[in-house]
N, CA, C and O of each residue as an XYZ file, in Angstrom:
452
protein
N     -57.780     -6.840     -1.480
C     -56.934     -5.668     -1.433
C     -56.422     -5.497     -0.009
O     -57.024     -5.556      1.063
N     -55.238     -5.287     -0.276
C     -54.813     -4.716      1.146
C     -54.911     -3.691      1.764
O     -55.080     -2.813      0.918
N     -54.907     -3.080      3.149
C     -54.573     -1.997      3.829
C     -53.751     -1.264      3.021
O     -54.348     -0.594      2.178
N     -52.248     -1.170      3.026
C     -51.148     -0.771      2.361
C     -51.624     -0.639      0.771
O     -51.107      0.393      0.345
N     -52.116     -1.043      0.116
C     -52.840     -1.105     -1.323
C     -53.506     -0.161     -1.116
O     -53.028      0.810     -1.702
N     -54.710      0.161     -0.374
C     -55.612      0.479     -0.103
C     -55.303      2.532      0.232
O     -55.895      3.454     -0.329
N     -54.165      2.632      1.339
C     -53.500      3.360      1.728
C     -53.001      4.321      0.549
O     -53.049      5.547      0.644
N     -52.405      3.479     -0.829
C     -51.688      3.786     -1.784
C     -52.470      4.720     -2.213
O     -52.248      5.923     -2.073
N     -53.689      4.100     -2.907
C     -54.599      4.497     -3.484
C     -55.453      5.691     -2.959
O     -55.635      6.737     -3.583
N     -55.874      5.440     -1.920
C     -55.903      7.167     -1.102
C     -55.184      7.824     -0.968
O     -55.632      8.966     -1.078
N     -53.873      7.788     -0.702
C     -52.984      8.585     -0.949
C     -52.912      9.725     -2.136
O     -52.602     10.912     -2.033
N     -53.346      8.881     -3.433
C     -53.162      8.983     -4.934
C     -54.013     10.370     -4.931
O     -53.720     11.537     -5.188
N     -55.257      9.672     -4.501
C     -56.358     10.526     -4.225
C     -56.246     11.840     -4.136
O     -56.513     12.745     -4.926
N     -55.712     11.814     -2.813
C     -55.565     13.055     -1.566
C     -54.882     13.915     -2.302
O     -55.411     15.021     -2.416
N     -53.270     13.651     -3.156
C     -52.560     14.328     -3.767
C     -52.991     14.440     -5.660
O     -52.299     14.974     -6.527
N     -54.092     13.869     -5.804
C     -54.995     14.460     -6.987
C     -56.115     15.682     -6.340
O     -56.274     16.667     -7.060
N     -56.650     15.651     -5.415
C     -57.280     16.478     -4.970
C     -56.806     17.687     -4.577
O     -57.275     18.770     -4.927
N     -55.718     17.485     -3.726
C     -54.905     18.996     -3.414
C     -54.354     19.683     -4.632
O     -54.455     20.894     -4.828
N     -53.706     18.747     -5.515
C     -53.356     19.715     -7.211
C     -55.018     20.264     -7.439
O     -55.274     21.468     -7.395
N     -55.937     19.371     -7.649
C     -57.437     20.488     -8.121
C     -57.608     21.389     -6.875
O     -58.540     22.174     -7.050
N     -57.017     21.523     -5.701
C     -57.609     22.692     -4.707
C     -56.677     23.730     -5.059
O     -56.897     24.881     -4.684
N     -55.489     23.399     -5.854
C     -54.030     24.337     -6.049
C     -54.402     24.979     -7.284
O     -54.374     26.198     -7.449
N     -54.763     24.099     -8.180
C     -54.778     24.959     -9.575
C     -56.595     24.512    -10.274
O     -56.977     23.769    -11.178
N     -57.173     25.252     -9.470
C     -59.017     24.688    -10.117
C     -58.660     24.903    -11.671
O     -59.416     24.101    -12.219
N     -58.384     25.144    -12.050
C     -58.691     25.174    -13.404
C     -57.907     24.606    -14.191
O     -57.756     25.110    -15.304
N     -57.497     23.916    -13.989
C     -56.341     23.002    -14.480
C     -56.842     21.376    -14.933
O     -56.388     20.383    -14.365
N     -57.807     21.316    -15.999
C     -59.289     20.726    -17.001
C     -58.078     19.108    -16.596
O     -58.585     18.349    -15.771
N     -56.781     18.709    -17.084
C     -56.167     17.591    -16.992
C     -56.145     17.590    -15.365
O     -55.960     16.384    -15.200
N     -56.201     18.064    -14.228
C     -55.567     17.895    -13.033
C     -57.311     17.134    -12.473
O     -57.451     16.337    -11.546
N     -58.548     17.753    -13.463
C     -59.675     17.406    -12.657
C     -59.848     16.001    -13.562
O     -59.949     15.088    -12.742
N     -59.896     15.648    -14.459
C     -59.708     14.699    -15.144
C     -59.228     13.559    -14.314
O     -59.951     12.688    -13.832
N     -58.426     13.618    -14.242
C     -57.445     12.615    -13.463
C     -58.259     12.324    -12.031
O     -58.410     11.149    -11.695
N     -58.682     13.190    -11.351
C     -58.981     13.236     -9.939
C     -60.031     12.456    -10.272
O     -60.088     11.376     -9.682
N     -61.207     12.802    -11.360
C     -62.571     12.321    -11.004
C     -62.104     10.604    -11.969
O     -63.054      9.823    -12.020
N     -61.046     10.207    -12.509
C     -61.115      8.648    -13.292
C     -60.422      7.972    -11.684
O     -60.798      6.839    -11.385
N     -59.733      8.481    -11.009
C     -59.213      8.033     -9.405
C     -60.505      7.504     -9.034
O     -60.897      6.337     -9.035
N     -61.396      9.117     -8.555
C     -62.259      8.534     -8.012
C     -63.214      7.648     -8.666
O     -63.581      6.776     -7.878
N     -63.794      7.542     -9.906
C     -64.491      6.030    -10.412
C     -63.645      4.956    -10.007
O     -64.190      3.853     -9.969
N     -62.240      5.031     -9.646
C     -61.555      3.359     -9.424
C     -62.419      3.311     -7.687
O     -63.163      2.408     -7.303
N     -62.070      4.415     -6.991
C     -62.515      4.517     -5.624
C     -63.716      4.161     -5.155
O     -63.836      3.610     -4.061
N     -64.904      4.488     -6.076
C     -66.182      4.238     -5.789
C     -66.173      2.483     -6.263
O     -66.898      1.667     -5.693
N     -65.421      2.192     -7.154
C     -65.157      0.381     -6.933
C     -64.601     -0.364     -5.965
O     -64.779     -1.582     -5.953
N     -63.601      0.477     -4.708
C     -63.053      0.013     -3.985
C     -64.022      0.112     -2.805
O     -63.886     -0.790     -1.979
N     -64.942      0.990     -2.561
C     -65.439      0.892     -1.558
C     -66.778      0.160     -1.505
O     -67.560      0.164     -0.554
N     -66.929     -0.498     -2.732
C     -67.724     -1.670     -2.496
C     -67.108     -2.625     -2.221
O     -67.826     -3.291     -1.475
N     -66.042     -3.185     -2.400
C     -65.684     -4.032     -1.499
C     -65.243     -4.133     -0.202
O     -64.556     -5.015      0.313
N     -65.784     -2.984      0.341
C     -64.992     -2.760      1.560
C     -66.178     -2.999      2.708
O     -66.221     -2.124      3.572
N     -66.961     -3.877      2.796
C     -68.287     -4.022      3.586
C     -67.493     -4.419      4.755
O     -66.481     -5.119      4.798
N     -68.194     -3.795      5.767
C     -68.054     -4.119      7.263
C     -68.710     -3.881      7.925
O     -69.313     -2.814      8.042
N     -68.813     -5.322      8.884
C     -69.673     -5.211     10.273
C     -69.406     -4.119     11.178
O     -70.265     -3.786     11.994
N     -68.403     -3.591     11.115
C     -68.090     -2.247     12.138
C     -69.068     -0.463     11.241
O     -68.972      0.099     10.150
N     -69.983     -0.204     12.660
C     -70.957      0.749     12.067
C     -70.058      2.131     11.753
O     -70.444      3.085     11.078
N     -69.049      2.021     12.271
C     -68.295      3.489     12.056
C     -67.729      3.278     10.737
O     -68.051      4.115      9.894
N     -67.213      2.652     10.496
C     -66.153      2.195      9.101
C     -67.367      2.059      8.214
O     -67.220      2.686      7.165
N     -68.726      1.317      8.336
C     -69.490      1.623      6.940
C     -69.882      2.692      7.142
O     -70.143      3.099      6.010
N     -70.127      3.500      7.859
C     -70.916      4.676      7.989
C     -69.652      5.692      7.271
O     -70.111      6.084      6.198
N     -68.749      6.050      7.402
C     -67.274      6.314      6.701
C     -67.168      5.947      5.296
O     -66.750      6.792      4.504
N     -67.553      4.592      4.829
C     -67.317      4.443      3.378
C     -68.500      4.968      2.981
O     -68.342      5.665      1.979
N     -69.662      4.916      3.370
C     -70.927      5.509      2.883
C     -70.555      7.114      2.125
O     -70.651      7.633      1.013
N     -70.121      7.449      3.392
C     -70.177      8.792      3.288
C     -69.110      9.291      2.213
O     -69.308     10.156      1.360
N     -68.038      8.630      2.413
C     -67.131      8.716      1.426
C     -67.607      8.934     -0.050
O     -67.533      9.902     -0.807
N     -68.130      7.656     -0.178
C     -68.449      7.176     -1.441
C     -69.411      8.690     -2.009
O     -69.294      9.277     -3.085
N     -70.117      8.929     -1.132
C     -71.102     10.207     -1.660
C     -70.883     11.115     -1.890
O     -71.619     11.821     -2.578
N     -69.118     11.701     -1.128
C     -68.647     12.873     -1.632
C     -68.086     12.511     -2.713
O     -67.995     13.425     -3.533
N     -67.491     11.092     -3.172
C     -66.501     11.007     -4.260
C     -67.562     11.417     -5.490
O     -67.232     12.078     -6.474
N     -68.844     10.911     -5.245
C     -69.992     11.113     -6.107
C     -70.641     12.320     -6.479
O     -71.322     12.512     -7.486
N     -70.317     13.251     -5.410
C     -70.267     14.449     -5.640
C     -68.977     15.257     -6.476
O     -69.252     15.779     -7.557
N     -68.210     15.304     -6.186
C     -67.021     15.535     -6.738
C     -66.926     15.053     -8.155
O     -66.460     15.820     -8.998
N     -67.439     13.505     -8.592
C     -67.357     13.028    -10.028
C     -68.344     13.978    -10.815
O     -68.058     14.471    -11.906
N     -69.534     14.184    -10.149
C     -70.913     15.015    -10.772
C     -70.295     16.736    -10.917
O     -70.317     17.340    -11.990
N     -69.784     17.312     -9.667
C     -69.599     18.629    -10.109
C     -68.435     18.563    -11.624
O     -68.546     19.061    -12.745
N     -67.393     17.738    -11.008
C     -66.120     17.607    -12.259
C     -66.625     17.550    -13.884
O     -66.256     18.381    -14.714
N     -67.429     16.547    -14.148
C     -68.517     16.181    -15.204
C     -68.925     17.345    -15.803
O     -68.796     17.672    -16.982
N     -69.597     18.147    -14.584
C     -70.447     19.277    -15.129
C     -69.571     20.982    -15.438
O     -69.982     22.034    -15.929
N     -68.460     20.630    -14.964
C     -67.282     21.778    -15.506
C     -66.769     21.471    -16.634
O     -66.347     22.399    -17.324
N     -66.645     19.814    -17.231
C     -65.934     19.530    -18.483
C     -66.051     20.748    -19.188
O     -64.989     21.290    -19.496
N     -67.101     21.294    -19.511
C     -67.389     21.998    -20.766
C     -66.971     23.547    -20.908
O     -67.065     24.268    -21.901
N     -66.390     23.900    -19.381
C     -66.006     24.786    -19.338
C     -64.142     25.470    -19.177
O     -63.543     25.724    -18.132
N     -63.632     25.606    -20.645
C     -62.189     25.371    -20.237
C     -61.503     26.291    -18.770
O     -60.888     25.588    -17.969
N     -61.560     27.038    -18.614
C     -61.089     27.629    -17.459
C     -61.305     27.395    -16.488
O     -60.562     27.622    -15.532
N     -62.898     26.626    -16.429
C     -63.272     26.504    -14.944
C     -64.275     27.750    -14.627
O     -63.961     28.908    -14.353
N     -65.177     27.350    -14.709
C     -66.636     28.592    -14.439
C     -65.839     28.520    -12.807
O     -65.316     27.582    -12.205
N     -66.055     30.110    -12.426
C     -65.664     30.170    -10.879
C     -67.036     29.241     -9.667
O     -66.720     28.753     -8.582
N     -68.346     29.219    -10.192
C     -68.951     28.583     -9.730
C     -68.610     27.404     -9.199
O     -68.657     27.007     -8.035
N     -68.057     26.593    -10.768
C     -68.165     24.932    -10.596
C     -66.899     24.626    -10.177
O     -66.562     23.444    -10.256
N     -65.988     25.570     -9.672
C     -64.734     24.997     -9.763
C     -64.505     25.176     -8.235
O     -63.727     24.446     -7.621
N     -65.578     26.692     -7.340
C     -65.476     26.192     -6.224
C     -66.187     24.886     -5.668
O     -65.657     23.978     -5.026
N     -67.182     24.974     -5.964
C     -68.153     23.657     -5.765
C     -67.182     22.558     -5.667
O     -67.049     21.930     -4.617
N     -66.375     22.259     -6.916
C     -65.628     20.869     -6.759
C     -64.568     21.118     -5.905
O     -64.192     20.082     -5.357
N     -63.701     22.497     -5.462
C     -63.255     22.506     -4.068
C     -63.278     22.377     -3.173
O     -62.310     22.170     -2.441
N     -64.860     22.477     -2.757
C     -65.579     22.321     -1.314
C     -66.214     20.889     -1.289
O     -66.271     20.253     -0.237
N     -66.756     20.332     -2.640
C     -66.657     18.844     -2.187
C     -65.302     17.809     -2.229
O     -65.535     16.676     -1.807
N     -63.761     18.105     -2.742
C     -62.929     17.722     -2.289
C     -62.295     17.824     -1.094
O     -61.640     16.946     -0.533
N     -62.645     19.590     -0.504
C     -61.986     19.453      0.604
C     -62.861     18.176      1.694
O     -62.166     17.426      2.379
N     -64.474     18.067      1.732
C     -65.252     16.924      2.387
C     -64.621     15.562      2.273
O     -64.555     14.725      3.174
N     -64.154     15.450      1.012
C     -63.652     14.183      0.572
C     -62.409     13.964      1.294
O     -62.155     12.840      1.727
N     -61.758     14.761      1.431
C     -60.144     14.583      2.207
C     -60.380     14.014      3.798
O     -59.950     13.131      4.540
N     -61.348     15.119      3.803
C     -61.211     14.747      5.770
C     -61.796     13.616      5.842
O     -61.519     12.945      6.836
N     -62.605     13.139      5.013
C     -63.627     12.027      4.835
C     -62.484     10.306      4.856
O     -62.443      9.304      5.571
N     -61.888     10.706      3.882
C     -61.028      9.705      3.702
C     -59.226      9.450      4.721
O     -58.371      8.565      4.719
N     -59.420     10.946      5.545
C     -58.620     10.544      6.164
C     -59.069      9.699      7.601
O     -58.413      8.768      8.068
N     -60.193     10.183      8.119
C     -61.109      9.495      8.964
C     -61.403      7.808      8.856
O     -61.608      7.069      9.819
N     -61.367      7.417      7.438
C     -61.311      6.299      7.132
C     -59.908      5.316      6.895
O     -59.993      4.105      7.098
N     -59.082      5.716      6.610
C     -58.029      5.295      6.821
C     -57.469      5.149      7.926
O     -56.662      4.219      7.931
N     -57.594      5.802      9.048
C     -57.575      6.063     10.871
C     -58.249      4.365     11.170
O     -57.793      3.298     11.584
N     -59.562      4.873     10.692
C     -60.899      3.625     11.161
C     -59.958      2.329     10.971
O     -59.642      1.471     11.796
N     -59.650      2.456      9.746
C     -59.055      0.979      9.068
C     -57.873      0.385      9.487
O     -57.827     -0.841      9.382
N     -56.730      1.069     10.017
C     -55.597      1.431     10.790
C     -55.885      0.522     11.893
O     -55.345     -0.536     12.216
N     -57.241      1.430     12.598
C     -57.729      0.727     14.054
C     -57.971     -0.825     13.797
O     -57.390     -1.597     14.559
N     -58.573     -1.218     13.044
C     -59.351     -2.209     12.495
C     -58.374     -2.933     12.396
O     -58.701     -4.119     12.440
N     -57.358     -2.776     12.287
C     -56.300     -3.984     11.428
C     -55.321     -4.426     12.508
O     -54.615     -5.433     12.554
N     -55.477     -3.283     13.477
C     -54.626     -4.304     14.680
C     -55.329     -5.095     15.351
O     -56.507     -5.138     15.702
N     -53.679     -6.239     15.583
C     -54.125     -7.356     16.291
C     -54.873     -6.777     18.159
O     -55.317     -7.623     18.935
């Protein structure tokens, strides 16, 4: 996968996440966000690197996306969005954003000659 591939796909992310920070209760907008992130938690296994900042970054990543899939999961059942679970999956997307923009920076760095 490429950078630019790679880029895409966070991108995708970022602007699935900000629609669930815009409209929490919007059951298709979290849907979508948490099947992104299962592709995401596949991408960042392939993303091993000798550089400790960049794995330490996908680590972390990966754990909010894991968070975010678990709270999303556990709202399915609720059509509106229990106000509980719907901030919960706000506050672990907003982690996820800064998370992944930090990593895309890292990778940026990484890729110049």
């Amino acid at each position: 996968m490429t950078l630019d591939e790679l880029e895409n796909h966070m991108d995708r992310v970022d602007v699935l996440c900000r629609l669930v920070l815009e409209e929490p209760a919007d059951i298709a907008a979290r849907e979508q966000l948490f099947n992104a992130l299962s592709a995401t938690a596949d991408l960042f296994g392939r993303l091993a690197s000798g550089n400790t900042e960049l794995s330490g970054l996908i680590k972390q990543a990966d754990l909010q996306a894991e968070i975010a899939r678990v709270r999303i999961e556990a709202s399915r059942d609720k059509p509106g969005g229990h106000p509980f679970a719907v901030a919960s999956i706000g506050y672990a997307v907003r982690e996820l954003r800064g998370t992944l923009s930090s990593l895309i920076a890292t990778l940026r760095e990484e890729a110049r000659p």
